[in-house]
N, C-alpha and C positions, 0 to 999 in steps of 0.2 A: 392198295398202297398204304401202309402203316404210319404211322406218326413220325418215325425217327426218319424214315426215308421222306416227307414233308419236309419236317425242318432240315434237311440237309439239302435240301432243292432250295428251301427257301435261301440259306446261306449264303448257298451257291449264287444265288441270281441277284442277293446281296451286295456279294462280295466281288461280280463280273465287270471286265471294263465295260460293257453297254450301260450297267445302271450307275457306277460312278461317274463315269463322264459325262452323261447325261444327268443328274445331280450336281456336278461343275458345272455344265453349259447353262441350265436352269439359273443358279448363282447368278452366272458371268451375266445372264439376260437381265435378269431382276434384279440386280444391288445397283448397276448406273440408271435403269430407268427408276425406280424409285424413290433414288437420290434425285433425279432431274425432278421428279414430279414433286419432290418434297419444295424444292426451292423456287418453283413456279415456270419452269422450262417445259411445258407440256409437249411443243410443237421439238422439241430438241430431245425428248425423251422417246420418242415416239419411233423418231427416225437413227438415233444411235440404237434405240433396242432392234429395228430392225439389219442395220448392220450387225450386229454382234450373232442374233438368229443365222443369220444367212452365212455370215462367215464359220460358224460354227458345224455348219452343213457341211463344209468342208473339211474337215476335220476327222483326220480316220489311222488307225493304227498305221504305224513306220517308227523309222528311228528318229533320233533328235533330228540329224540333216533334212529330212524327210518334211517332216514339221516348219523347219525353217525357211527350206525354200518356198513350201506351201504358202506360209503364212506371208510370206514378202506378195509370192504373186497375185494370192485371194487379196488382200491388203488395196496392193496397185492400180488390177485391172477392177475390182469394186468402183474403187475410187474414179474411177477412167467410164464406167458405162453408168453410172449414176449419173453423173457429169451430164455427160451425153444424151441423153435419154431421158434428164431434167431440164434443156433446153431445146429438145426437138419434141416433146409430147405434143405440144400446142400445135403442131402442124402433120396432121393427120396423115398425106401424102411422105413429107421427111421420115417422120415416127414409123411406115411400115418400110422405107427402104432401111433404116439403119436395123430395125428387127430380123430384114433379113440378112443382113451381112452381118449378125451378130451372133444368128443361128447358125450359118454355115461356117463363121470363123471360130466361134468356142464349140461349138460341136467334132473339130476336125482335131481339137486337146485331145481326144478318145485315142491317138496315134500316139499319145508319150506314155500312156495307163491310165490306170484307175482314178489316181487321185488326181491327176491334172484333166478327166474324165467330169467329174465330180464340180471341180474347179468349172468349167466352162458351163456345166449346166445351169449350176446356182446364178452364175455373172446373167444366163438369159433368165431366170427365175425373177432377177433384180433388176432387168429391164422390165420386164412383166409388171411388176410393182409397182416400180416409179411410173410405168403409163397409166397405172389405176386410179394409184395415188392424186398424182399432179400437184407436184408442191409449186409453191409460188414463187420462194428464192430458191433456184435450181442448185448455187455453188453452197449456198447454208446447208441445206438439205444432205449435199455431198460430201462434206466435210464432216457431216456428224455419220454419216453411214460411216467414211474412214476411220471417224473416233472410237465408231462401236467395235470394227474390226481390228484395231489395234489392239484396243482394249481385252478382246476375248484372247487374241494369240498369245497375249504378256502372260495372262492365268495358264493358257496352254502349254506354252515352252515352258515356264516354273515349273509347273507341275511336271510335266518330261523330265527337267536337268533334274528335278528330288528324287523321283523314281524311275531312273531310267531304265529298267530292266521287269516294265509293270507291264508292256505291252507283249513283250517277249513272253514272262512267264506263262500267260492264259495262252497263248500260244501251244506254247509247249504241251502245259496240262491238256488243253482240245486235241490236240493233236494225241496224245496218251489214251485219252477215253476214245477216240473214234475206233483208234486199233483194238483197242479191248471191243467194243460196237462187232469191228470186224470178228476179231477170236470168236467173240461168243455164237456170231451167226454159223460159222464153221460149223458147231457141234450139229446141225441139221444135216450134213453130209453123215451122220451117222448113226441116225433115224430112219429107219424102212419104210416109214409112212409118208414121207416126206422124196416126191419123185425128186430124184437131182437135178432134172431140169430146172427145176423149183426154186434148190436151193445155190445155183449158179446164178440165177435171175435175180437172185434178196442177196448177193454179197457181192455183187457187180455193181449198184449205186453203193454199198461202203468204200467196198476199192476207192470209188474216186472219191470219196470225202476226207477217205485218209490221204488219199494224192495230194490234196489243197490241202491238207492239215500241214502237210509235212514241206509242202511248197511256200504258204504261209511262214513255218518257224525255221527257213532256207534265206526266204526275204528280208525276216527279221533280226537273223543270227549274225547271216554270213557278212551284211551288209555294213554293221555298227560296226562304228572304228572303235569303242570302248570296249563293246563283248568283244572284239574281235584281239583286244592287247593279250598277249603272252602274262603279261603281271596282273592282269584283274582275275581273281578267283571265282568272282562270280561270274563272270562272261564266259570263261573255261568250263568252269560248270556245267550252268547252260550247254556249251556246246557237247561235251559229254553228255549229258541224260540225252540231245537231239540224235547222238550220232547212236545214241545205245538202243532208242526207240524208232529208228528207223531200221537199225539191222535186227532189233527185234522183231517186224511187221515182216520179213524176209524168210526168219526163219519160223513165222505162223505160213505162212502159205507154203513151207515144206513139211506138211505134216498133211503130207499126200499120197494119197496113192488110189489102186483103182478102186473108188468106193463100191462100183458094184460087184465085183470080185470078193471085197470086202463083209460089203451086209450078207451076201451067200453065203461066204462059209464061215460065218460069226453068230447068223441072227439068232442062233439057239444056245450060243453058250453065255451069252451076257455080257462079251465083249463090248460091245457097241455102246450098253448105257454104261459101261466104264468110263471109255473114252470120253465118251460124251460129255459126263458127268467131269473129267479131270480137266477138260478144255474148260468147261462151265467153270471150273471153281480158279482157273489160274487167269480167266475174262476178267471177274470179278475182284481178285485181290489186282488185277492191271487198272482196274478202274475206279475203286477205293485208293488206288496211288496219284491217280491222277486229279481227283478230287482231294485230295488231303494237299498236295502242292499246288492246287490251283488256291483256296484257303491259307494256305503257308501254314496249317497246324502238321504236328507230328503223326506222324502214320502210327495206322491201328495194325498192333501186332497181328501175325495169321492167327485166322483164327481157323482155318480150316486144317491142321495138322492132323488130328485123329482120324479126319473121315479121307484124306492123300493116301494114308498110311494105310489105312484099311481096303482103298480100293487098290493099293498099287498089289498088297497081298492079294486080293482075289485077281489080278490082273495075270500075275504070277502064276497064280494055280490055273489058269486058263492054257496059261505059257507051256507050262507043263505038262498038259494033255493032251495037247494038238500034238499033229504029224510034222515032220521037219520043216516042210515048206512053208506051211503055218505059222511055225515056229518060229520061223526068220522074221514073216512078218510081223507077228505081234512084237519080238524082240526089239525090231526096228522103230519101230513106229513108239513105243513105250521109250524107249532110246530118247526118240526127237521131242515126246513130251516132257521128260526132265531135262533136257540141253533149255526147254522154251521157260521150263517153271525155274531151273539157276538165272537165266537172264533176267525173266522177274523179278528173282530176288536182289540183284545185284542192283537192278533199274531201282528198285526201294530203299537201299543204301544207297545210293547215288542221291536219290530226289532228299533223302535224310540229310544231305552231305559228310557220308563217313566214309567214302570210297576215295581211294586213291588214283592220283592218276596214272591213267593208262599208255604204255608205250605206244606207238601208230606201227600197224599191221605193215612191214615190209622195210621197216626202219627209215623208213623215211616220213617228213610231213605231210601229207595231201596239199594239194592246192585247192583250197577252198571254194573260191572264187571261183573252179568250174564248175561248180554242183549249180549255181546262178542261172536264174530264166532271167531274170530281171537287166536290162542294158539301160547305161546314162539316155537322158532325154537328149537328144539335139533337133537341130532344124531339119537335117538330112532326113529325119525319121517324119516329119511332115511331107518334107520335098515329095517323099514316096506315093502318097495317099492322094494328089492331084492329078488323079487321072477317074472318067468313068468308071472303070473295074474297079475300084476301091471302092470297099464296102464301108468304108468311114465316109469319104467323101457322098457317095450314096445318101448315107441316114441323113448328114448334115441336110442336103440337099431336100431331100424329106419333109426333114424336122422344119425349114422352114418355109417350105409347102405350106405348110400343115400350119406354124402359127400367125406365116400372112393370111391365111384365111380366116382364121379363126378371128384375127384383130379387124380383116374387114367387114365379118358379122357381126362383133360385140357396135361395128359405127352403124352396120344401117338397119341392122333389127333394135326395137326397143327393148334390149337384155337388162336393161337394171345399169346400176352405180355399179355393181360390183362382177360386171362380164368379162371384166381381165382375167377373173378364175376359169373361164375355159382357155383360153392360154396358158395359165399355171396349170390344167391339168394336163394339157398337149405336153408341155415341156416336161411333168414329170412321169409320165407314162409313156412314151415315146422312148423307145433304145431300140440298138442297131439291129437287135435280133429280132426275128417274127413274134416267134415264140415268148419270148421276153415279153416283151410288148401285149402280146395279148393276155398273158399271165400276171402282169401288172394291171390291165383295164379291170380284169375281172376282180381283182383284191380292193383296185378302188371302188368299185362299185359297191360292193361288199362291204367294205370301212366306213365308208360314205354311210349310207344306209343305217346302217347297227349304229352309227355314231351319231345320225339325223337322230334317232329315235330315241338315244339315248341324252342326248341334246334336251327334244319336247319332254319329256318324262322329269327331268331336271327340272327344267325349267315350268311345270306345271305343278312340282310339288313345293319346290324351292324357292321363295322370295325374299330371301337377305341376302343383299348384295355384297356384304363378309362373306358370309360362307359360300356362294356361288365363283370370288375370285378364289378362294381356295380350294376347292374341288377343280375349277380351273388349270391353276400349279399341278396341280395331280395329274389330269392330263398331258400337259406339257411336259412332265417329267416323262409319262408313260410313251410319249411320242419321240422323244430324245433316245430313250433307253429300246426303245423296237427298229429305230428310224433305218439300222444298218442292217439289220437280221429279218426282221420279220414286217412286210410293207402292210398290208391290211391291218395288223395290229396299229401299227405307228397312224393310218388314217381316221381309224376308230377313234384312236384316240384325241386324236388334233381334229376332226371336226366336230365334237361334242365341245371343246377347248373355243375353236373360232366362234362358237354360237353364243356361249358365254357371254364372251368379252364382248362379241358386238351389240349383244343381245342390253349388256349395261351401256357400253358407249354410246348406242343409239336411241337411248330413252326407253329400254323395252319395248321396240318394237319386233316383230317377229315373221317381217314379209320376208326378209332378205332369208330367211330360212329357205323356200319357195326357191328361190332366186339358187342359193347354193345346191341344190337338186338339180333342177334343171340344166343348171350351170357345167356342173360335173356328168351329165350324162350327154350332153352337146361333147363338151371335151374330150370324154371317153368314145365317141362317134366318131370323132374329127382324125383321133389318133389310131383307130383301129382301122378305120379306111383308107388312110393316108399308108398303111403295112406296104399295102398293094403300090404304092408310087415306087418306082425305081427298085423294085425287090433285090434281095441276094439269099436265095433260101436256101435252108443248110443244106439242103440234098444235094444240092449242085458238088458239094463238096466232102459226098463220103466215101466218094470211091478215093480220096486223098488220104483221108485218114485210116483205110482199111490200109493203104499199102502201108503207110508209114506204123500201123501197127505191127505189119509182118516184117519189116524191115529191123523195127527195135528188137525182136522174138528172135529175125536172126541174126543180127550183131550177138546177143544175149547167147544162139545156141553156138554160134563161129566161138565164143570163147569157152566156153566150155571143151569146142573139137579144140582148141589149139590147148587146152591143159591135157586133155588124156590123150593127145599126139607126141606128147612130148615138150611142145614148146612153152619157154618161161612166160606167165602172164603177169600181167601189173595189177596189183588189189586196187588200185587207186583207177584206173581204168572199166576194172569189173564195177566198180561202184557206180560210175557212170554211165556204163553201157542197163544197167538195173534200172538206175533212177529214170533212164530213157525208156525204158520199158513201162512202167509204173506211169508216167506221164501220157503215154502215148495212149495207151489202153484207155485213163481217163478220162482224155482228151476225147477220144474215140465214143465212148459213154455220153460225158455230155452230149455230144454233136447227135446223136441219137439223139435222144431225148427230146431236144431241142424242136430235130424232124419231125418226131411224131407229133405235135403242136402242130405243127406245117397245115395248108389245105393241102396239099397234093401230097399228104403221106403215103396213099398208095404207092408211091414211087420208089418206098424205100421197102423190103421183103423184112418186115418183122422176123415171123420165124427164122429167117437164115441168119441176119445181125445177131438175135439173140444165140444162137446156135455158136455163130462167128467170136462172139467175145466170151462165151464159155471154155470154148477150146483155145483162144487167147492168153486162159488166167488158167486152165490146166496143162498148156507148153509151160507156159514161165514158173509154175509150180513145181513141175517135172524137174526144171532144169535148173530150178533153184536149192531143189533138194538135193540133186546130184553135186552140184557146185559147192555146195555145204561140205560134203563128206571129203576130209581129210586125209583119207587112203584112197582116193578114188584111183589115181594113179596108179597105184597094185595091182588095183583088183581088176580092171576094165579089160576086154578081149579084144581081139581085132574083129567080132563080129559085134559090138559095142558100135566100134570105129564106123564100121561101114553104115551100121543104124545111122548113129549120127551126122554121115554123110549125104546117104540118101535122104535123111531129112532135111538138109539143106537143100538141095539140090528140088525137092518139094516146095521150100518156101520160097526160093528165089522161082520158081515158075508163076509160084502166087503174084510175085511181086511184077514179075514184068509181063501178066496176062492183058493183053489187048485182042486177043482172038478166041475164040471158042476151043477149049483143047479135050482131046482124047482124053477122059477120065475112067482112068480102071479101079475097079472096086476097093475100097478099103481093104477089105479083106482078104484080098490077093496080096497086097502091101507087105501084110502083118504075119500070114504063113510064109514069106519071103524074105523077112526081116532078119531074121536069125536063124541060119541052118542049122536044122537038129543036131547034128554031129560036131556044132562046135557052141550050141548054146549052155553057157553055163546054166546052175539051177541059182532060184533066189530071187529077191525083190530088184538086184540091179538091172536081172535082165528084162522085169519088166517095166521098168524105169526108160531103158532105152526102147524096149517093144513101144511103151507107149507115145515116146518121144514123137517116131515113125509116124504111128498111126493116126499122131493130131496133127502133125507136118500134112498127112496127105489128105484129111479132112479138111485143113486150114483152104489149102493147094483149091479140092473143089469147090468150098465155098466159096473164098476169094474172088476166082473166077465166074463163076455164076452171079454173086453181085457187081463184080465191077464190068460184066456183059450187059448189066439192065442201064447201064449208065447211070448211076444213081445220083 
């Protein structure tokens, strides 16, 4: 890594909303306790900083509304379980009935999202506290945690109504660099050294990060009544580079075709590092765009003109020496890479703002608002989750398993003053998923650790109590700025930070070091055991997601048949039946994932999933290339038609398989597909051949996983 590639990371991580906002939170935390301490409010300083921390936990990208209703309800219900829970500590039996109606009722927040998710965990974090704590004046105590919580949302919402389009923008820009992530792994499909097994495997987690990228700047776009005004230019903006970088990511995954067809009758003329090389250089200037807007400086001219120019000549002469069929395809495919390298450029005047706007594809507006996962909270959507089968209700249930136990160990084993921390580890390692959960145990343990160590090391070289609360701040920045992205970072951080401070508050003493070890590895026990109470393991539910992946493939191939049957299609319809596709798939990925974590992974057939979502993301490639092409109409046959009948007719078998069915060879499929005597020659017709043939691969896999029950 060079220097200039350094400082542009460092910039970057500069100039991110992780590390400003956590440099604000830091602020918001230290300027009132430090005032209180100056004027002699210790016990008031203490307890507002802790509200202001805690509330700030809360605290997560959205729009203004987002923020606002946030900040009312963290505010409230703060104010409401402080209260609480400063008047029942004192009685041991009370204190664990209200911890667990408090686990099972903010843990059941998970049913409205993330943030109201976020919202109930911290409110049990603050019960936690105030039972470690034990203040004396319960409603004092309560009052100043409210002060501190006000106080952080007033810096909060300011800072939103100044910049309101700060959360949006890194949005965007992430979302810009993942696709380019994506482009650039592409170029391995056209490497011979590299099995495509391989390179199907390493662009199936992109897929889904670009999914969330783009689901993320859908959240944040669609949703803001400000971006969302016809008169704000900036908001419009915005929505043009989202709309331009997502039909962009559409038509990188149509620069497909059969690769190993491909590297055979290529690998000796030099096509392949063409290719490869022209994906490579158009990844790169997609991802210099998207770092030069995430910064807000002006974009760096191409720099790569000489060497486009040079390879597109030798691409040419390649062109020119192949046989016709050949010829189509390099033509094609050379085609679909400068249709990908003008949208780049355009996407660069845009991010510049020197583009004009765009008329909408069909002469009509799209309705926005149905591109939206996101639905208003109400009560109905709790109503739902009070029943056993719910896997919300489930965790709650769990979660406060798991921390009445923990509170009746910290009373009758001798843990220390400070055993409420295996409760705060319960509460923050504990989520709905297995896998979650164990992946978080393992980072804390890991944080813990490196941050115990780095802790002692500190503290055995270091003995000025100046420079020790300032390396302190250091930490807490660093814990602020990982807290959302990265969890073992943000622990590392914050337990070399708590050792600190306690390390000066308690006269330099250094047992309770001891105490936070033990403490955290109890809690990491309590919570990784507690997995097993009232489980809901992902596998239960991938035989759901396999269908619903084959279902978006075929909504996705149904319209394609009603465009080259003739019938008029709606662009605003195809956009959705796409994005449902792209969701689904990722959705499907995660949920993987997830299972393999699982103990009972065997349950789920590796090889064939991986197999299954390969041929997932080469239908939807197929059929997205095809859906691209503008004369398609023309050009299609009626043995086109029938391909992409039978392939339907393939996927819906997929879909409604509950029996074991006759499976006939792939390869009978594909010699049947298109009768010699009426198959055109050319890249379309293997565009539909292949359509077929991953229809009826999809067909037998499908069924064989959703026969294991998985």
């Amino acid at each position: 890594m060079n220097w200039l590639s350094v400082k542009k990371n460092i910039a970057y991580f500069l100039s991110s909303e992780f590390f400003t906002d956590a440099l604000r939170t830091v602020i918001s935390i230290l300027l009132p306790v430090w005032i209180l301490f100056e004027v002699g409010s210790a016990q008031m300083a203490i307890a507002v900083g802790i509200g202001t921390l805690l509330t700030s936990l809360t605290d997560s990208s959205g729009t203004y509304d987002d923020k606002r209703t946030i900040s009312w309800v963290s505010v409230i219900l703060f104010f409401i379980v402080a209260l609480t829970t400063s008047f029942c500590w004192p009685y041991p039996w009370l204190m664990g009935a209200v911890l667990f109606i408090f686990c099972v009722s903010f843990s059941m927040l998970t049913a409205l999202g993330n943030r109201f998710s976020m919202v109930g965990t911290t409110a049990i974090a603050l019960c936690v506290f105030i039972s470690g704590l034990r203040p004396e004046d319960g409603f004092q105590f309560s009052a100043y945690i409210l002060v501190g919580g006000v106080f952080y949302y007033v810096v909060s919402l300011l800072q939103a109504w100044l910049w309101p389009f700060r959360s949006l923008r890194q949005a965007v820009a992430e979302c810009i660099m993942a696709t380019a992530s994506y482009m650039k792994a592409r170029t391995a499909f056209y490497d011979h050294n590299i099995p495509l097994d391989e390179c199907y495997h390493n662009i199936i987690p992109l897929h889904t990060l670009v999914s969330e990228r783009q689901e993320n700047v859908r959240d944040l776009l669609l949703r803001d009544r400000l971006a969302m005004r016809p008169d704000n230019s900036k908001g419009q903006q915005m929505l043009r580079i989202a709309m331009q970088v997502i039909d962009l990511y559409e038509h990188i995954t149509t620069v497909h075709f059969d690769y190993q067809h491909f590297r055979q009758a290529f690998g000796v003329t030099g096509a392949l590092e063409i290719v490869s090389r022209l994906i490579e250089i158009m990844s790169i200037e997609l991802e210099q765009a998207g770092h030069a807007f995430y910064l807000n400086k002006p974009l760096v001219q191409d720099q790569h003109t000489k060497e486009v120019a040079y390879l597109e000549s030798r691409l040419n002469y390649v062109i020119q020496h192949e046989d016709v069929s050949n010829q189509l395809l390099l033509t094609e495919l050379h085609r679909n890479i400068k249709d990908i390298s003008g949208r780049i450029t355009q996407l660069r005047a845009m991010l510049a703002g020197s583009s004009q706007r765009q008329e909408v594809e069909g002469g009509e507006p799209p309705v926005y608002q149905d591109f939206l996962t996101y639905r208003p909270q109400s009560i109905d959507q709790l109503k739902l989750h009070f029943n056993l089968r719910s896997p919300i209700l489930r965790f709650a249930l769990r979660l406060a398993v798991a921390c009445v136990f923990a509170f009746c160990l910290g009373r009758i084993l001798p843990l220390g003053k400070y055993s409420y921390w295996i409760m705060l580890t319960v509460v923050v390692i504990m989520k709905p998923a297995y896998s979650i959960t164990r992946q978080r145990n393992k980072q804390r343990l890991i944080g813990t650790l490196i941050g115990v160590g780095m802790g002692l090391l500190l503290l055995a070289l270091i003995h000025n109590t100046v420079v020790l609360l300032v390396i302190a701040l250091v930490f807490l920045l660093g814990f602020f700025t990982f807290a959302r992205s990265r969890y073992a970072l943000s622990v590392m951080f914050i337990t070399p930070m708590v050792m600190l401070c306690l390390h000066i508050y308690s006269g330099r003493q250094t047992l309770f070091i001891l105490e936070r070890v033990y403490d955290t590895l109890i809690g990491c026990g309590i919570a990784l055991a507690a997995s097993y109470l009232f489980p809901v393991w992902e596998h239960w539910g991938i035989t759901n997601y396999i269908r619903e992946v084959i279902r978006a493939n075929y909504a996705y191939l149904e319209n394609l048949q009603q465009r080259i049957s003739g019938k008029r299609t709606d662009h605003h319809t195809y956009k959705l039946i796409r994005k449902n596709v792209y969701t689904k798939l990722a959705d499907l990925s995660a949920a993987f994932q997830r299972a393999m974590l699982e103990p009972d992974r065997t349950r789920v057939s590796v090889e064939d999933m991986q197999r299954f979502q390969a041929l997932n993301h080469q239908l939807y490639g197929t059929v997205a290339s095809l859906s691209s092409n503008g004369d398609l109409d023309q050009q299609v046959q009626p043995a086109h038609l029938r391909s992409v009948n039978d392939a339907l007719s393939r996927l819906k078998l997929g879909i409604d398989a509950e029996y074991p069915l006759v499976i006939v060879p792939v390869e009978g499929h594909l010699t049947d597909a298109v009768p010699a005597n009426e198959a055109p020659q050319g890249n379309l017709t293997q565009q539909f051949n292949s359509i077929l043939a991953t229809a009826t691969q999809l067909e037998e896999l499908s069924v064989r996983l959703q026969m294991l029950k998985v």
